[in-house]
C-alpha positions as CSV (number, residue, x, y, z in Angstrom):
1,X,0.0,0.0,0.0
2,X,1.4,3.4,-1.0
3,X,2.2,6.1,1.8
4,X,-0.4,8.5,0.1
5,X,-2.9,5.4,0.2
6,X,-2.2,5.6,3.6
7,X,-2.4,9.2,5.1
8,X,-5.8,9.2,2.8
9,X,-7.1,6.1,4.4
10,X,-5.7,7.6,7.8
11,X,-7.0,10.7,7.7
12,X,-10.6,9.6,6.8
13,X,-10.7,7.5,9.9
14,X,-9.5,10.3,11.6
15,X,-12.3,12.8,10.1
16,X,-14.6,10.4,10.2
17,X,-14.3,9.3,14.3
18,X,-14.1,13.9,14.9
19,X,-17.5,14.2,12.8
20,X,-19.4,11.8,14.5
21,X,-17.9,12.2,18.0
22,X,-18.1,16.4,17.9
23,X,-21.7,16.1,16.0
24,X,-25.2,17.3,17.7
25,X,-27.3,16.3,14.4
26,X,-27.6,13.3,13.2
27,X,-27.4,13.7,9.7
28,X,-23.9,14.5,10.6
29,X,-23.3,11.8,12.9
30,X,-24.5,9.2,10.2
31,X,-22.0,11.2,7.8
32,X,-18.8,9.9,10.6
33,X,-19.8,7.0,10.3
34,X,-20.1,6.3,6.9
35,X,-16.8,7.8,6.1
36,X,-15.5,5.4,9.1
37,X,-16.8,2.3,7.1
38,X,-15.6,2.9,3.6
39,X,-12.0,3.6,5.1
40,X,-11.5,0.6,7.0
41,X,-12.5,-1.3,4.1
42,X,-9.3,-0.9,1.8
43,X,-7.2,-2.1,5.0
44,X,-9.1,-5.3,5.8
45,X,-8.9,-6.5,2.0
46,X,-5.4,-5.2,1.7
47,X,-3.9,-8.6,1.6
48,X,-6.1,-9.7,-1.2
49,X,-6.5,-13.6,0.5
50,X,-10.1,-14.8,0.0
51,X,-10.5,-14.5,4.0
52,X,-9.5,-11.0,4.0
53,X,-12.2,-9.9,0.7
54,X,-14.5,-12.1,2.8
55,X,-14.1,-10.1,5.8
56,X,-14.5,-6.9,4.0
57,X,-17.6,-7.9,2.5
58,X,-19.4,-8.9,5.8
59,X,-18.4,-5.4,7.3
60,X,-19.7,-3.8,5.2
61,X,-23.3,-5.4,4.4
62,X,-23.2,-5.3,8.2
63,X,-22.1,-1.6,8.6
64,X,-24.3,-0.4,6.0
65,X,-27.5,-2.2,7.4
66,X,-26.9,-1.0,10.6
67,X,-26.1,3.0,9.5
68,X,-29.8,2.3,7.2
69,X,-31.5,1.6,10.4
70,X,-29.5,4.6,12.2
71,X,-30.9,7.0,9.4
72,X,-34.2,5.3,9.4
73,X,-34.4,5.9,13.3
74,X,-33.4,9.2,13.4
75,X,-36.1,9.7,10.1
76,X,-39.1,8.5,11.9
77,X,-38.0,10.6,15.2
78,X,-37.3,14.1,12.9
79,X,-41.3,13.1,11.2
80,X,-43.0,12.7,14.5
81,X,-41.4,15.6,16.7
82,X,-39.3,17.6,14.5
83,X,-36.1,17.1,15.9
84,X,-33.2,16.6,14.1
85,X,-30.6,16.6,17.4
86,X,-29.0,13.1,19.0
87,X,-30.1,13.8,22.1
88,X,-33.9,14.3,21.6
89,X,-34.4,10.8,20.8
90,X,-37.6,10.2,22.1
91,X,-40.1,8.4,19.7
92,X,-40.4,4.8,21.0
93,X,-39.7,2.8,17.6
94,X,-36.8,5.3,16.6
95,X,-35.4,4.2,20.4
96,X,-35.9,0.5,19.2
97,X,-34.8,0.8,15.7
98,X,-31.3,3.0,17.5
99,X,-30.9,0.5,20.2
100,X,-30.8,-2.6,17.5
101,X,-28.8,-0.6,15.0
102,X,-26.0,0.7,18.1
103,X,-25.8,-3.2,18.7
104,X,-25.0,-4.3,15.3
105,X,-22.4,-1.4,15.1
106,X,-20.7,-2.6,18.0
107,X,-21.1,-6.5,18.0
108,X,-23.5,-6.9,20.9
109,X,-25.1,-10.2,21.2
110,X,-27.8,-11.9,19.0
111,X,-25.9,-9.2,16.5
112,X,-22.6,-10.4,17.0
113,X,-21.8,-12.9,14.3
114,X,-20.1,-10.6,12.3
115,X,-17.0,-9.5,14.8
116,X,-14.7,-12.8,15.2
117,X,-15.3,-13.3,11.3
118,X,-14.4,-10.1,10.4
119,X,-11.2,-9.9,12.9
120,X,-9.9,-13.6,11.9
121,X,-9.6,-12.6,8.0
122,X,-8.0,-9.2,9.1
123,X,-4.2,-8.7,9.8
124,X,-3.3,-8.0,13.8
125,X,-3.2,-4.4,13.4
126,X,-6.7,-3.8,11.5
127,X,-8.4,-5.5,13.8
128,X,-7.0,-3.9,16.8
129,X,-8.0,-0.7,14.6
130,X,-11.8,-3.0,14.5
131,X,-11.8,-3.9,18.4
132,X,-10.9,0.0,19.3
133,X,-11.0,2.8,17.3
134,X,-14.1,1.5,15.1
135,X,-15.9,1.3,17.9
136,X,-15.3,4.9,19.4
137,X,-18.2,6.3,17.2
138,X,-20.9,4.0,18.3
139,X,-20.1,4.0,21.7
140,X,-20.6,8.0,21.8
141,X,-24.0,7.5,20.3
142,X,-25.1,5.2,23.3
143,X,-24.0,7.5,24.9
144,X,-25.5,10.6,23.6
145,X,-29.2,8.4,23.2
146,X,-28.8,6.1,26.8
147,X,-31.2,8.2,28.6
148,X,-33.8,7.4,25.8
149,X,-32.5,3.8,25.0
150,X,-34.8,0.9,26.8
151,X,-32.7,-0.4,29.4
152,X,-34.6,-3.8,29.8
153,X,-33.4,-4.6,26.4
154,X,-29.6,-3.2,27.1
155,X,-29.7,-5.7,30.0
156,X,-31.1,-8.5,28.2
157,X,-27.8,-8.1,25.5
158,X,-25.6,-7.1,27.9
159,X,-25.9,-10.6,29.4
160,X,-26.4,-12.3,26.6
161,X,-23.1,-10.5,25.2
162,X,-21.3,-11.4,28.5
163,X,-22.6,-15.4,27.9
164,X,-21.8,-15.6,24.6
165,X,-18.0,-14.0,25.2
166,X,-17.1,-16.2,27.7
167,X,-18.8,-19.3,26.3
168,X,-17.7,-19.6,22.3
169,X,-14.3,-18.1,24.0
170,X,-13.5,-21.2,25.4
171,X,-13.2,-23.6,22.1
172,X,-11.2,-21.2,20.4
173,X,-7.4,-21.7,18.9
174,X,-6.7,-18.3,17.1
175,X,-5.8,-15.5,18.9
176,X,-8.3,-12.9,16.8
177,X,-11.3,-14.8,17.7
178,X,-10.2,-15.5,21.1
179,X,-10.0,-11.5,21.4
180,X,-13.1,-10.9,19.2
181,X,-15.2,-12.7,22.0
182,X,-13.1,-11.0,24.7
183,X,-14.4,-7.7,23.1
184,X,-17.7,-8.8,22.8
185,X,-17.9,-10.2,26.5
186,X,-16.6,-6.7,27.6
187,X,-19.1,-4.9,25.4
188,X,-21.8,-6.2,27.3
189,X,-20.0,-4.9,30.6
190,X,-20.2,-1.5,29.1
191,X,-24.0,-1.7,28.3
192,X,-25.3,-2.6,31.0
193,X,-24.4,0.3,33.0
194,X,-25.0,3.3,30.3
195,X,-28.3,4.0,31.3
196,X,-27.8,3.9,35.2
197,X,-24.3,5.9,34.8
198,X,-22.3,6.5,31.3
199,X,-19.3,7.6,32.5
200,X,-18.4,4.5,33.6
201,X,-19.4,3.0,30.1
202,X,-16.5,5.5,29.1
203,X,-14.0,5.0,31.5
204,X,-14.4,1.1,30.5
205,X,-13.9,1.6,27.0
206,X,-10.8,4.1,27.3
207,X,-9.3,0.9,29.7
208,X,-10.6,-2.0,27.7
209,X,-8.9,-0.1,24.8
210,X,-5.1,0.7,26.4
211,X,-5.6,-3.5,27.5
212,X,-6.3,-4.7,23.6
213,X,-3.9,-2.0,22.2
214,X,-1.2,-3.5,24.6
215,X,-2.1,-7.4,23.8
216,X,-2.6,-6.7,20.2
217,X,0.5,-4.7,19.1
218,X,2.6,-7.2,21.6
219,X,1.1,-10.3,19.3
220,X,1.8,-8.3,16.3
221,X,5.7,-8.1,17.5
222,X,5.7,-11.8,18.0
223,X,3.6,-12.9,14.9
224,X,1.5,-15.1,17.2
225,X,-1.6,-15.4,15.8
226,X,-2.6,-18.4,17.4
227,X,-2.0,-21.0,20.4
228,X,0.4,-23.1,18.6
229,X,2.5,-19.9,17.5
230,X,2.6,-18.6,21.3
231,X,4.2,-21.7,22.6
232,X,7.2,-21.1,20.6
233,X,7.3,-17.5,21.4
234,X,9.1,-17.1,24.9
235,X,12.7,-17.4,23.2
236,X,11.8,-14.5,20.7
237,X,11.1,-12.2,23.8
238,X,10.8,-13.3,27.3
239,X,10.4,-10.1,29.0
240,X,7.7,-9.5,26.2
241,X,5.7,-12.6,27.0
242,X,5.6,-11.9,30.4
243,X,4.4,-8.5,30.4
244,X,1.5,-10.1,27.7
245,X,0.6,-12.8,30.8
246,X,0.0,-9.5,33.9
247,X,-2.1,-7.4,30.3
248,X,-4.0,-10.8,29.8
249,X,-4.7,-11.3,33.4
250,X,-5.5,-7.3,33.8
251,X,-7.6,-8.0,30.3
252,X,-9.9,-10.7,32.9
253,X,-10.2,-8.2,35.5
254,X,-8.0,-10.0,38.1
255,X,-7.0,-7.8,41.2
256,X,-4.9,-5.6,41.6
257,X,-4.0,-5.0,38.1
258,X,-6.1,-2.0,36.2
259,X,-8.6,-4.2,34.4
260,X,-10.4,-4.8,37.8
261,X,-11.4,-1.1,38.0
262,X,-14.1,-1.0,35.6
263,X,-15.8,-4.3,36.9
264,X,-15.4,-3.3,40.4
265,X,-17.2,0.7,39.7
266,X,-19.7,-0.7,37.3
267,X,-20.6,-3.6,40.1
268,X,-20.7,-1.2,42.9
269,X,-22.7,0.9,41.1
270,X,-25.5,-2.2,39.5
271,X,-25.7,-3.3,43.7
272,X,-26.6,0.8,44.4
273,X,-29.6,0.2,41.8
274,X,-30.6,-2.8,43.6
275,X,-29.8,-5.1,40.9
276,X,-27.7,-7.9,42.9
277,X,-29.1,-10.6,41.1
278,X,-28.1,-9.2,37.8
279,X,-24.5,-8.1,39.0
280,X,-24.2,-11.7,40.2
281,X,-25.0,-13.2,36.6
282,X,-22.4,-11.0,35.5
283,X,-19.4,-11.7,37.5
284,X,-20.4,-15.6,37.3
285,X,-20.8,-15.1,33.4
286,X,-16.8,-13.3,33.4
287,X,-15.5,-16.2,35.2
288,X,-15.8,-18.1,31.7
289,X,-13.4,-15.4,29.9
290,X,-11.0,-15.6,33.3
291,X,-10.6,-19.1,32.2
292,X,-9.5,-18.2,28.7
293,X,-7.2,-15.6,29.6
294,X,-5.6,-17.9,32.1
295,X,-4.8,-20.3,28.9
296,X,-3.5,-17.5,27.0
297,X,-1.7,-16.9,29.6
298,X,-0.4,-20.6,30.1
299,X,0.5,-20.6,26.8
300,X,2.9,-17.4,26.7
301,X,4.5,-17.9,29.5
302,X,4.6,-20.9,31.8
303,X,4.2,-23.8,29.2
304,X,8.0,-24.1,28.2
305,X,9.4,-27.5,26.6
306,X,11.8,-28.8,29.4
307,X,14.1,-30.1,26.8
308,X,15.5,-29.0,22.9
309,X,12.5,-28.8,20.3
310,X,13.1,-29.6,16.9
311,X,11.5,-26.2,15.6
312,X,13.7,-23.5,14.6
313,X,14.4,-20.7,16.8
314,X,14.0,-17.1,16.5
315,X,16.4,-15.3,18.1
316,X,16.5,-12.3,16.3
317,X,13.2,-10.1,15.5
318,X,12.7,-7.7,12.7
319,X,10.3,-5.6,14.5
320,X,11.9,-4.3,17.8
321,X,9.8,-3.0,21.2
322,X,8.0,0.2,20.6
323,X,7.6,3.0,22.8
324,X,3.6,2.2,22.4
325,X,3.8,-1.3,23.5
326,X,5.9,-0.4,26.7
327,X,3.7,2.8,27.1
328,X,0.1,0.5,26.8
329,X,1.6,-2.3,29.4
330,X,2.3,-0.5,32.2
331,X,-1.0,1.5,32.1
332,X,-2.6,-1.8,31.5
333,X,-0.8,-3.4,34.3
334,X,-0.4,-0.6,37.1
335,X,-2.8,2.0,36.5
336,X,-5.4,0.8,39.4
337,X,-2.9,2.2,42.1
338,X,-3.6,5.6,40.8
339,X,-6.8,5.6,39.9
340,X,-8.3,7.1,43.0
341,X,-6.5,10.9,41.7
342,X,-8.5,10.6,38.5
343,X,-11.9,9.3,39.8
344,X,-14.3,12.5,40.7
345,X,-15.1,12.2,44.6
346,X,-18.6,11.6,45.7
């Protein structure tokens, strides 16, 4: 791909997350988003395989249905109260039609069958550009709309989401899916909690997205792209791989590492709603992706041949530790110590 291929492709996605994100119509909003879509594309098909064309074609007929259904919401909510802004979404099947269309967007369970397809034909780095930045835009119109959005149905997929994550998890062997359901598992975390408080469905996302960046751009160093590859991967980098076991385990929400925040405020605050029975489905429901994690985990680290292997070994790597890898880890692995300075106090 040519550099000016590139900064055009870059710059769209940059234009395209600022329109949406700083837009109070929603004309405008549905403008971001298509110009989000039809830049990604080029970089999932980039590699031309048949998996990669594949994966291009279901994000898009998936995007596109769902931004129909976003301009068909906001369409039926301008013709019955003649208001065109984000926030006045008040017409009951424009909240229906924006709730199923904001789950398709993001990969919320039942509309989730999309996401681990689309991520396993991608390269490492478009789909941590799919798990993070892709999914900025949406998440700022459940936020805008998630005093208006029926949050019944929010919990309903927000388990579901959280079920399905941890469960098809489990049987995976490729590292892309394995995180695809990760992100989906985590998705549901966020929705549950965006119509009681959506700050903390923001403070989620910005975490969950400093975790993935850190575990995707440290698979992308050592080409492991699935469980068998990651076995062999501890003589490449050590030090590497054991930083990716603490992001994995921070990734689960394990204590006292910074992926434990999130769960912890967003459980607090489900118990202050009086929802203990749903906060306890929850945190049964994210023992299933702990389990998964812990494999990854295994695998990277502790799961070393105790004598000579006849594969060859890679002593020497072509791409070295960035400054974003070491900069992602460390918030991803100490960031809950300090967390109390940037929390607002009651």
């Amino acid at each position: 791909m040519s550099p000016y291929t590139k900064l055009i492709i870059t710059t769209s996605l940059l234009l395209g997350t600022t329109i949406t994100l700083s837009s109070s119509h929603w004309m405008m909003a549905w403008t971001g988003l298509e110009i989000n879509t039809l830049a990604i594309i080029p970089l999932i098909s980039k590699s031309h395989h048949p998996r990669a064309i594949e994966a291009a074609v279901k994000y898009f007929l998936t995007q596109a249905t769902a931004s129909a259904l976003i301009l068909f919401s906001s369409l039926i909510n301008a013709w019955t109260t003649g208001q065109w802004d984000i926030t006045h979404l008040t017409h009951p099947t424009s909240c229906l039609l924006m709730t199923t269309a904001i789950a398709t967007k993001l990969g919320l369970a039942p509309f989730h069958f999309w996401f681990p397809e689309v991520l396993q034909g991608s390269s490492l780095t478009t789909a941590l550009l799919l798990s993070t930045v892709m999914k900025l835009p949406p998440i700022s119109i459940l936020y805008l709309t998630s005093h208006s959005l029926n949050s019944t149905l929010l919990t309903i997929m927000a388990i579901a989401s959280a079920a399905i994550g941890g469960w098809m998890g489990l049987n995976q062997t490729q590292t892309r899916k394995i995180l695809a359901f990760s992100s989906i598992s985590h998705l549901g975390w966020m929705t549950i909690i965006v119509t009681y408080n959506p700050t903390l469905t923001l403070l989620s996302f910005y975490l969950y997205t400093i975790m993935t960046s850190a575990i995707f751009l440290t698979l992308n160093t050592t080409k492991a792209t699935k469980l068998s590859t990651m076995l062999i991967s501890w003589p490449k980098m050590p030090t590497l791989n054991a930083t990716l076991m603490l992001t994995l385990l921070s990734l689960a929400g394990l204590p006292p590492l910074t992926g434990f925040l999130p769960k912890w405020l967003i459980i607090q605050e489900l118990i202050k709603q009086e929802m203990a029975p749903t906060t306890t489905i929850m945190a049964m429901l994210s023992l299933l992706g702990m389990f998964f994690y812990l494999r990854l985990a295994y695998h990277s680290t502790i799961t070393l041949p105790p004598n000579s292997t006849n594969h060859m070994k890679h002593w020497h790597l072509t791409n070295q530790v960035t400054f974003p890898i070491a900069i992602f880890t460390s918030m991803s692995i100490a960031l809950l110590p300090i967390s109390p300075m940037t929390l607002p106090t009651p």
